[in-house]
PDB file of N, CA, C and O in Angstrom:
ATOM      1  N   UNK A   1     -16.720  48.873   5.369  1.00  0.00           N
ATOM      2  CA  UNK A   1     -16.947  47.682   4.585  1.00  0.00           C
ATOM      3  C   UNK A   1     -17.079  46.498   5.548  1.00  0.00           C
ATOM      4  O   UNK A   1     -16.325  46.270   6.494  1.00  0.00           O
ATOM      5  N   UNK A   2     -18.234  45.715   5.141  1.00  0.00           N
ATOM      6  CA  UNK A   2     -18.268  44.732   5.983  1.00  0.00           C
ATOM      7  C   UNK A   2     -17.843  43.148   6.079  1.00  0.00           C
ATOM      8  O   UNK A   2     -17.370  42.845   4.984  1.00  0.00           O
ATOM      9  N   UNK A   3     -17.835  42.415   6.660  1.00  0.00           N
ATOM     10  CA  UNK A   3     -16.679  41.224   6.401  1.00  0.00           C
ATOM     11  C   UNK A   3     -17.231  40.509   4.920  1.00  0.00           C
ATOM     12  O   UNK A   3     -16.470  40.311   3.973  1.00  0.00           O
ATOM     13  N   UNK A   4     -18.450  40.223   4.910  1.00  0.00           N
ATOM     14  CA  UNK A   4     -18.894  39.736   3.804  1.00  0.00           C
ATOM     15  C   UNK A   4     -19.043  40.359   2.676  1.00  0.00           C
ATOM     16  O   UNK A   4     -19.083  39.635   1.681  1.00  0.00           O
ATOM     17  N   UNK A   5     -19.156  41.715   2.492  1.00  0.00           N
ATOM     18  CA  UNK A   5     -18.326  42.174   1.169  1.00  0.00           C
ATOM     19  C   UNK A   5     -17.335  42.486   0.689  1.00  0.00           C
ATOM     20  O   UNK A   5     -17.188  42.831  -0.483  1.00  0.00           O
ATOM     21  N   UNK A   6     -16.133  42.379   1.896  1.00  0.00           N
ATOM     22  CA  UNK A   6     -14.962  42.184   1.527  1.00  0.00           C
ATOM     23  C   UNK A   6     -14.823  40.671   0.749  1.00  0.00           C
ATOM     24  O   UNK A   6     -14.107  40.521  -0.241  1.00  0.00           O
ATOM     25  N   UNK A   7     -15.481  39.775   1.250  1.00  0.00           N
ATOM     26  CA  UNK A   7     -15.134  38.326   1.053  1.00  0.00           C
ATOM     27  C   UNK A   7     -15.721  38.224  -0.477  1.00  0.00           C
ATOM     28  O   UNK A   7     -15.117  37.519  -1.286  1.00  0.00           O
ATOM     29  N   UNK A   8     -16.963  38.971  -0.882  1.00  0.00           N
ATOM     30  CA  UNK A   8     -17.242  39.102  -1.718  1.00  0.00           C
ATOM     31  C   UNK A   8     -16.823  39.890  -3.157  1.00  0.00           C
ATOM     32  O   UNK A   8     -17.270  39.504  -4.237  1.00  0.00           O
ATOM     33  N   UNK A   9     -16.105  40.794  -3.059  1.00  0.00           N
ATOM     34  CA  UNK A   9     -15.031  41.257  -3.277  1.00  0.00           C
ATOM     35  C   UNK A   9     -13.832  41.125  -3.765  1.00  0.00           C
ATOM     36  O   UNK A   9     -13.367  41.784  -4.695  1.00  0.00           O
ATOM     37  N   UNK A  10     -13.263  40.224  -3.123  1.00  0.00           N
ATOM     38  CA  UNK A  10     -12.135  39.385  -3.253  1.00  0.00           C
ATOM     39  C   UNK A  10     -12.623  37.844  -4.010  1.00  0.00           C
ATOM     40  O   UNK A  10     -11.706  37.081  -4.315  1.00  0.00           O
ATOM     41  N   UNK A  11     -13.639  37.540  -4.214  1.00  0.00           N
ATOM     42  CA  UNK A  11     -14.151  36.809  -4.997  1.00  0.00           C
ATOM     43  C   UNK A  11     -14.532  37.257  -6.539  1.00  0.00           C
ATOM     44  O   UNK A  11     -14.500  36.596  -7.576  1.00  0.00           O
ATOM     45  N   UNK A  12     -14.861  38.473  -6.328  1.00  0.00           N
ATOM     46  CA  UNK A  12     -15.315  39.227  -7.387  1.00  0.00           C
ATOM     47  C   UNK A  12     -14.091  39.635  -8.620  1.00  0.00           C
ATOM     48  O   UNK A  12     -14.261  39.654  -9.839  1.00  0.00           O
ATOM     49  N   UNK A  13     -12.466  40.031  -7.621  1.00  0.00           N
ATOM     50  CA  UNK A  13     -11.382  40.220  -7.822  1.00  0.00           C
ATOM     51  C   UNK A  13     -10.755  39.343  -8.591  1.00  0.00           C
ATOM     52  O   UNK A  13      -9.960  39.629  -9.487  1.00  0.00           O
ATOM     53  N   UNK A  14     -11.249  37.773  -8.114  1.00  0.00           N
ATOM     54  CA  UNK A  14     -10.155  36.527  -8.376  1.00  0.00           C
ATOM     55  C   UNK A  14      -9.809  35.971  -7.315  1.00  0.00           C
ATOM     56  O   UNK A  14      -9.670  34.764  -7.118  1.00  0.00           O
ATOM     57  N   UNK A  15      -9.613  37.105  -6.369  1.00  0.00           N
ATOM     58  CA  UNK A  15      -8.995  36.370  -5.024  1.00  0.00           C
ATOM     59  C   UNK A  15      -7.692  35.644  -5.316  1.00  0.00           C
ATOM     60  O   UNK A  15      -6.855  36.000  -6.146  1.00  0.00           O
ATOM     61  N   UNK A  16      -7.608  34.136  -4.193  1.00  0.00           N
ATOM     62  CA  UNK A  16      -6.645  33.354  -4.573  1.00  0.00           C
ATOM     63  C   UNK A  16      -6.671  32.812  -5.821  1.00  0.00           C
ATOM     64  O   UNK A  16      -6.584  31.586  -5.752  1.00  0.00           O
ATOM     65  N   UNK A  17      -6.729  33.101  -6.603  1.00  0.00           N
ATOM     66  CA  UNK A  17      -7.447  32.420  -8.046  1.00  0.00           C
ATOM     67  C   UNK A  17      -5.814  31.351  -8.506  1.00  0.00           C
ATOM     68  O   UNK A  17      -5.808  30.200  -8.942  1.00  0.00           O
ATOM     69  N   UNK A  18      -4.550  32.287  -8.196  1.00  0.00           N
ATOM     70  CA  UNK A  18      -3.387  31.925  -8.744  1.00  0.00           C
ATOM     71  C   UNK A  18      -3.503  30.485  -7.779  1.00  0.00           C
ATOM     72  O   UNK A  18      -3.836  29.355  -8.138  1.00  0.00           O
ATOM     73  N   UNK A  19      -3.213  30.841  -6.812  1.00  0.00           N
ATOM     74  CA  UNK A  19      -3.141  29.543  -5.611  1.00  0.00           C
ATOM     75  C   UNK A  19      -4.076  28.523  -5.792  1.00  0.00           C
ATOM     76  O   UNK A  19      -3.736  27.402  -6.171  1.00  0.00           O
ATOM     77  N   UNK A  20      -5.344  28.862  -5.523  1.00  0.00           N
ATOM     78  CA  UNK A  20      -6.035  27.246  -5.676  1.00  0.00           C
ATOM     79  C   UNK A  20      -5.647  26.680  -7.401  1.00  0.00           C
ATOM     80  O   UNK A  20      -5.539  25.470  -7.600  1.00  0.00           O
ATOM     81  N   UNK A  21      -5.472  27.645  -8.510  1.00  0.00           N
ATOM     82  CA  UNK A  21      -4.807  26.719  -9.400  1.00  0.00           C
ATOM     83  C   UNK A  21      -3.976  26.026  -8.860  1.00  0.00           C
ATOM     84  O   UNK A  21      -4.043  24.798  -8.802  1.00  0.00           O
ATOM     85  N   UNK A  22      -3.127  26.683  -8.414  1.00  0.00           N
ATOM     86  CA  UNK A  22      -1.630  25.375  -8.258  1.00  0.00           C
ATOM     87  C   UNK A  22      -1.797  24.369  -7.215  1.00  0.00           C
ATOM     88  O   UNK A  22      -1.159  23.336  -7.008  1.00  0.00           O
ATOM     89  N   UNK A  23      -2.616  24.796  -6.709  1.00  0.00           N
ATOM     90  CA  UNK A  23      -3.387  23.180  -5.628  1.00  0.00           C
ATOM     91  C   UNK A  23      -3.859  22.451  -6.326  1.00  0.00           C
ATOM     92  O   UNK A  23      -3.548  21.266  -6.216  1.00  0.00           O
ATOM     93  N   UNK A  24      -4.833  22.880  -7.357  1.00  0.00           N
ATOM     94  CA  UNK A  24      -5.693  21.892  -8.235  1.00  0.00           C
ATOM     95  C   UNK A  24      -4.805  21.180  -9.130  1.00  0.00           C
ATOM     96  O   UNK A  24      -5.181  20.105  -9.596  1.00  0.00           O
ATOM     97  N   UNK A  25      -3.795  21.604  -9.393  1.00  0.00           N
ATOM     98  CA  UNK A  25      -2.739  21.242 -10.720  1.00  0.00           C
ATOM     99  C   UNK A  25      -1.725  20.257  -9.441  1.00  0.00           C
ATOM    100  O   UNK A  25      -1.586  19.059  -9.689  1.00  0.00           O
ATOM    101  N   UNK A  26      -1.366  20.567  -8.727  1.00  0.00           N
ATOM    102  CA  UNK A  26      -0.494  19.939  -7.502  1.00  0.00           C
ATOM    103  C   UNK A  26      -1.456  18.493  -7.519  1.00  0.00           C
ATOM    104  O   UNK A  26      -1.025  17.454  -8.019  1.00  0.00           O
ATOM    105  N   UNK A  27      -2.771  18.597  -6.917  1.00  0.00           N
ATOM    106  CA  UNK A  27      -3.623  17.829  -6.625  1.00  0.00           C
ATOM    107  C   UNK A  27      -3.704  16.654  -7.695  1.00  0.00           C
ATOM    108  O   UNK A  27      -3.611  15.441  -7.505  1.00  0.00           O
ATOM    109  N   UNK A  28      -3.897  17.336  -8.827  1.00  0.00           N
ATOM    110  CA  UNK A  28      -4.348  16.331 -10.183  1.00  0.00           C
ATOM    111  C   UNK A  28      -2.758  15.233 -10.245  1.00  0.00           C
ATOM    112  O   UNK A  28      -2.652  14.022 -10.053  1.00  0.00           O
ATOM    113  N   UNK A  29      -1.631  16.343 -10.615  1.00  0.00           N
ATOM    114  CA  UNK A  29      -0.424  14.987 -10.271  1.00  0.00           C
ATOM    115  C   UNK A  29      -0.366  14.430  -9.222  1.00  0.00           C
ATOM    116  O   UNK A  29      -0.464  13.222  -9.438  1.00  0.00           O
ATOM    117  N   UNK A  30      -0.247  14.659  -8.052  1.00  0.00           N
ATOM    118  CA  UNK A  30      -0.095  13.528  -7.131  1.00  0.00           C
ATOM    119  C   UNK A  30      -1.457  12.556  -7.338  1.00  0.00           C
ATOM    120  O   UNK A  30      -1.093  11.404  -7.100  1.00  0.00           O
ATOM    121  N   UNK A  31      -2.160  12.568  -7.511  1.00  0.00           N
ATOM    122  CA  UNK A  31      -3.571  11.840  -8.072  1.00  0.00           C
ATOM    123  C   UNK A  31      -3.512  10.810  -9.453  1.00  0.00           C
ATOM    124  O   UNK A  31      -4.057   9.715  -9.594  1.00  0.00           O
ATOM    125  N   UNK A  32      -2.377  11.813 -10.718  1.00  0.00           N
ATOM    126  CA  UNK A  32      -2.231  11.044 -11.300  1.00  0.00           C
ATOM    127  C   UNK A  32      -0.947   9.607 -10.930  1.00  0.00           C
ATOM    128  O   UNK A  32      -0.805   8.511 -11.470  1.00  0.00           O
ATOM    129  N   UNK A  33      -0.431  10.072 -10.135  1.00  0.00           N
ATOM    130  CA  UNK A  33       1.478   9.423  -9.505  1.00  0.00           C
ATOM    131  C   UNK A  33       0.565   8.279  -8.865  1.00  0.00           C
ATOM    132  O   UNK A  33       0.824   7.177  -9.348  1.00  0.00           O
ATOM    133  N   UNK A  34      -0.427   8.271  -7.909  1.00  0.00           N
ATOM    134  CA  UNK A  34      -1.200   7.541  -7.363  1.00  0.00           C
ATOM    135  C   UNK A  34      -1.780   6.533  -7.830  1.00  0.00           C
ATOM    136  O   UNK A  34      -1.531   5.355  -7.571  1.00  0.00           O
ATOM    137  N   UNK A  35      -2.754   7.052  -8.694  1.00  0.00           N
ATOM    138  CA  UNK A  35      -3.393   5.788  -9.623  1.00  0.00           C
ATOM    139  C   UNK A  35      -2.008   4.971 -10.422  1.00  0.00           C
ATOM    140  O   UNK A  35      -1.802   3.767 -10.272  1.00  0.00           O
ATOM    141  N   UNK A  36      -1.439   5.559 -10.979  1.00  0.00           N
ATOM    142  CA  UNK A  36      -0.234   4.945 -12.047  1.00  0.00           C
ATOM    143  C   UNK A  36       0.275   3.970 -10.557  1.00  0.00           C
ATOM    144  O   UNK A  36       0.195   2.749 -10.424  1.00  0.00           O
ATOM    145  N   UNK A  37       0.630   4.657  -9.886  1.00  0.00           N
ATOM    146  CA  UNK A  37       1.059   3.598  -8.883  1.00  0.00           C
ATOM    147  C   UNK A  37       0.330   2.294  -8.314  1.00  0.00           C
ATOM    148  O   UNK A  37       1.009   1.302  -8.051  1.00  0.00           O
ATOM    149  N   UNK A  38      -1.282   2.299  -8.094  1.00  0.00           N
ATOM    150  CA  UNK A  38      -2.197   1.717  -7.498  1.00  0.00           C
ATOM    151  C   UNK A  38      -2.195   0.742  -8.854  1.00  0.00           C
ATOM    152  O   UNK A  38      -2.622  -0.395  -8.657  1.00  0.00           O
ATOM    153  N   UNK A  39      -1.712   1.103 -10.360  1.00  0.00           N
ATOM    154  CA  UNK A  39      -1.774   0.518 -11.297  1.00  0.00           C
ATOM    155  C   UNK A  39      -1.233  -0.616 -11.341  1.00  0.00           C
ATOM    156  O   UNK A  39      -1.908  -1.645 -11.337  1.00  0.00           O
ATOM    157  N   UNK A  40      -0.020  -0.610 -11.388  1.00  0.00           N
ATOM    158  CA  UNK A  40       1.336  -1.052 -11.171  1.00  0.00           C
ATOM    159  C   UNK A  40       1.229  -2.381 -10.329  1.00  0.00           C
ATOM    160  O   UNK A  40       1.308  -3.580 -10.596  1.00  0.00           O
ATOM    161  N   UNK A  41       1.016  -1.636  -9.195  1.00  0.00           N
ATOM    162  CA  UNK A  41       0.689  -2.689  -7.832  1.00  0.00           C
ATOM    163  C   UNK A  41      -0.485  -3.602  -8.338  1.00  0.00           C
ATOM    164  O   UNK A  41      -0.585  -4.811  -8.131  1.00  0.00           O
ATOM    165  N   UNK A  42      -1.305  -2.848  -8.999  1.00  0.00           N
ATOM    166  CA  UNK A  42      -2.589  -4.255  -8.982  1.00  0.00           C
ATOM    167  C   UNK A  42      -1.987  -4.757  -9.957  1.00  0.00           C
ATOM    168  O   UNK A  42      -2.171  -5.926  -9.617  1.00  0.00           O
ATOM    169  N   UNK A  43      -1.371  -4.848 -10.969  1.00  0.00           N
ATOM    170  CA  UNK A  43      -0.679  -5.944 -12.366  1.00  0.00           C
ATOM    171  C   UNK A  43       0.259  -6.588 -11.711  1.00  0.00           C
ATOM    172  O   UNK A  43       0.600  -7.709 -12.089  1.00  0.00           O
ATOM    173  N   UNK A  44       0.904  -5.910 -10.482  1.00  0.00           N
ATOM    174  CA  UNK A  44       2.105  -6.990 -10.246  1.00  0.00           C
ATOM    175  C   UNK A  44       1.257  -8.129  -8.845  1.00  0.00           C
ATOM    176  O   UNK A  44       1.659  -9.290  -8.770  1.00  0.00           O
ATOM    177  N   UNK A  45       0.416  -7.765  -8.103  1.00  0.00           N
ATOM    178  CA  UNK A  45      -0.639  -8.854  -7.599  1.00  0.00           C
ATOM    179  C   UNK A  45      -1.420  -9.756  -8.741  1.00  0.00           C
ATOM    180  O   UNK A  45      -1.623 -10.941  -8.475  1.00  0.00           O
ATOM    181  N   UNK A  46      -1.750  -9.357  -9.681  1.00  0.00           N
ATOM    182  CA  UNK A  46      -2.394 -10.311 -10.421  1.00  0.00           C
ATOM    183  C   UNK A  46      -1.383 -11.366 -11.412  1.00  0.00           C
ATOM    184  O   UNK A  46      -1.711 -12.438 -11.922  1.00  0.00           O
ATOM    185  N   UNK A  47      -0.074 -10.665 -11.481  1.00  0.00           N
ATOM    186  CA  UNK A  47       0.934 -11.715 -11.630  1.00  0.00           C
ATOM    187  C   UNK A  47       1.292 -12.794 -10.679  1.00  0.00           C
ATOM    188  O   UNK A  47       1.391 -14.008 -10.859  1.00  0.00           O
ATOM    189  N   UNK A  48       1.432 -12.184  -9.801  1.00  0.00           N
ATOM    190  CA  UNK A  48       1.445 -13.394  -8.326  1.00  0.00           C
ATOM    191  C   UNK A  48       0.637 -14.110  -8.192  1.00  0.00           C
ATOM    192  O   UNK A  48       0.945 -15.295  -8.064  1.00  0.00           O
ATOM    193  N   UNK A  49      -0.729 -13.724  -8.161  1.00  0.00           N
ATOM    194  CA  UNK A  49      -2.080 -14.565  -8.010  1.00  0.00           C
ATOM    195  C   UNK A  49      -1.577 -15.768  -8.950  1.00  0.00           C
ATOM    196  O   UNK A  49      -1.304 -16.909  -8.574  1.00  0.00           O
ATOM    197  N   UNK A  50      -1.525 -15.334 -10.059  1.00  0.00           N
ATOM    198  CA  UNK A  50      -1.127 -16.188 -11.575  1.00  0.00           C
ATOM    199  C   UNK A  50       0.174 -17.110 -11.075  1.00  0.00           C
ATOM    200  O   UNK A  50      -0.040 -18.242 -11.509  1.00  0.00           O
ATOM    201  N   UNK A  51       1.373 -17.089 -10.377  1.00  0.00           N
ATOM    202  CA  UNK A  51       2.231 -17.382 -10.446  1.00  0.00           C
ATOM    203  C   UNK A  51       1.878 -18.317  -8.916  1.00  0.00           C
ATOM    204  O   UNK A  51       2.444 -19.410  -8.933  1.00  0.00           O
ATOM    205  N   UNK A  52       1.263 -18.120  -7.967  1.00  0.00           N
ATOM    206  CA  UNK A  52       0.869 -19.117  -6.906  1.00  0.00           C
ATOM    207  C   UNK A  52      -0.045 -19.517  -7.537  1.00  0.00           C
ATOM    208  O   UNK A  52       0.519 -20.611  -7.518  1.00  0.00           O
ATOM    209  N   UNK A  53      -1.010 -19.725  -8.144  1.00  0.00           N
ATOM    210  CA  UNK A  53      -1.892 -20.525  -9.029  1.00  0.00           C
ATOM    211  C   UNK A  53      -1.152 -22.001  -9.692  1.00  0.00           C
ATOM    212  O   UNK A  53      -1.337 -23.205  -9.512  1.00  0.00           O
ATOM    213  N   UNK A  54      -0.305 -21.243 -10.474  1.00  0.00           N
ATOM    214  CA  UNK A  54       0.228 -22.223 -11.049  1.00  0.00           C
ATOM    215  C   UNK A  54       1.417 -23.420 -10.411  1.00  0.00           C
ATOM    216  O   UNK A  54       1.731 -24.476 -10.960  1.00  0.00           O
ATOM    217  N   UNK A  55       1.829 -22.992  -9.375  1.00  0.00           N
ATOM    218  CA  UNK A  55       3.018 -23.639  -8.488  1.00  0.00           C
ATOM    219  C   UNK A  55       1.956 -24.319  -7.650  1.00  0.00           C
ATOM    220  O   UNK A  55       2.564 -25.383  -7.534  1.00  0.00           O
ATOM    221  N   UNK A  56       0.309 -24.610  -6.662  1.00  0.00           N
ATOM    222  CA  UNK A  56      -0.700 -24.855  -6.504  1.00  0.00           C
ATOM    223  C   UNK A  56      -1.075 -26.153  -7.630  1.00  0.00           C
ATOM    224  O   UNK A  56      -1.498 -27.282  -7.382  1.00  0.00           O
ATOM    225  N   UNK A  57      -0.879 -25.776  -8.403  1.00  0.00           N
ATOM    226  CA  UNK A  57      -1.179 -26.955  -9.687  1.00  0.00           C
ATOM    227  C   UNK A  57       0.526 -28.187  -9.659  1.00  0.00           C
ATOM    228  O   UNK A  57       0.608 -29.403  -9.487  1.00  0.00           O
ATOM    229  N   UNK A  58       1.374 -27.358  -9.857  1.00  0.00           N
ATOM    230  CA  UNK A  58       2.401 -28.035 -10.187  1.00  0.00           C
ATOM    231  C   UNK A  58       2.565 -29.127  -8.476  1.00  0.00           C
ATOM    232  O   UNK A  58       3.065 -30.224  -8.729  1.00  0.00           O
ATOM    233  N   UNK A  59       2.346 -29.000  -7.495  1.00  0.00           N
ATOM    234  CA  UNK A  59       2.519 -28.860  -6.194  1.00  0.00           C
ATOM    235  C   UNK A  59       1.332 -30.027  -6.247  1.00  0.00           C
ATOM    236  O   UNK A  59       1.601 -31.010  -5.557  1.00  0.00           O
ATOM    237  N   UNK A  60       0.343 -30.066  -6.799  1.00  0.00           N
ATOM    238  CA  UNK A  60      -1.459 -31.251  -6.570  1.00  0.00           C
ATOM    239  C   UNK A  60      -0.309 -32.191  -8.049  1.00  0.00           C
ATOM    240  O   UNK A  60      -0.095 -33.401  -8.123  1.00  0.00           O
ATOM    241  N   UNK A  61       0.063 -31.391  -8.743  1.00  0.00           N
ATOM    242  CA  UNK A  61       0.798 -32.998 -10.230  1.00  0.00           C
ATOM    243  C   UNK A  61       1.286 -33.814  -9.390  1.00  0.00           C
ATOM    244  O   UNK A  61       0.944 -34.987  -9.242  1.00  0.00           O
ATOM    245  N   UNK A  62       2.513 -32.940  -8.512  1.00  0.00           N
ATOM    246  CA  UNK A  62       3.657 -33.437  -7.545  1.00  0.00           C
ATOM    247  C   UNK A  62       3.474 -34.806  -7.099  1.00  0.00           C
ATOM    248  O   UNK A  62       4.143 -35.832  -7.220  1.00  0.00           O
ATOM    249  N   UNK A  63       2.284 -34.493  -6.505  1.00  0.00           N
ATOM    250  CA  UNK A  63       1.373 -35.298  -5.308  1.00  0.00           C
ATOM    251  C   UNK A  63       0.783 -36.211  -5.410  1.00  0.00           C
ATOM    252  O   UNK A  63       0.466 -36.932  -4.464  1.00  0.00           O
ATOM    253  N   UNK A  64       0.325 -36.509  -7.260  1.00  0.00           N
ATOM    254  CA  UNK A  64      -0.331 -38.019  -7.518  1.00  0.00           C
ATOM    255  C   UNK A  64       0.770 -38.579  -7.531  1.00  0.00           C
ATOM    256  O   UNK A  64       0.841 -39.796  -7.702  1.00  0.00           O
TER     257      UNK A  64
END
């Protein structure tokens, strides 16, 4: 048997079929943990933006 119909073979079988599931399923949560996180972080920057915005204003009232 030669290397490529073994490989073929074992494709034919399933192969790793169990394993790359649990990579793909591994993959998708840390992916989802990520975005939720990247979420988070951008609402709590756009609070700040909002919150030096407004201290910027209060700071130019100050000043007349």
């Amino acid at each position: 048997m030669t290397v490529s119909n073994a490989f073929n073979n074992k494709k034919l079988e399933g192969g790793n079929n169990g394993r790359d599931k649990k990579f793909f399923l591994e993959f998708l949560l840390f992916a989802a943990i990520y975005l939720g996180a990247l979420s988070v972080v951008r609402n709590d920057i756009k609070k700040l933006a909002e919150k030096i915005s407004d201290l910027e204003e209060k700071i130019e009232n100050l000043n007349k």
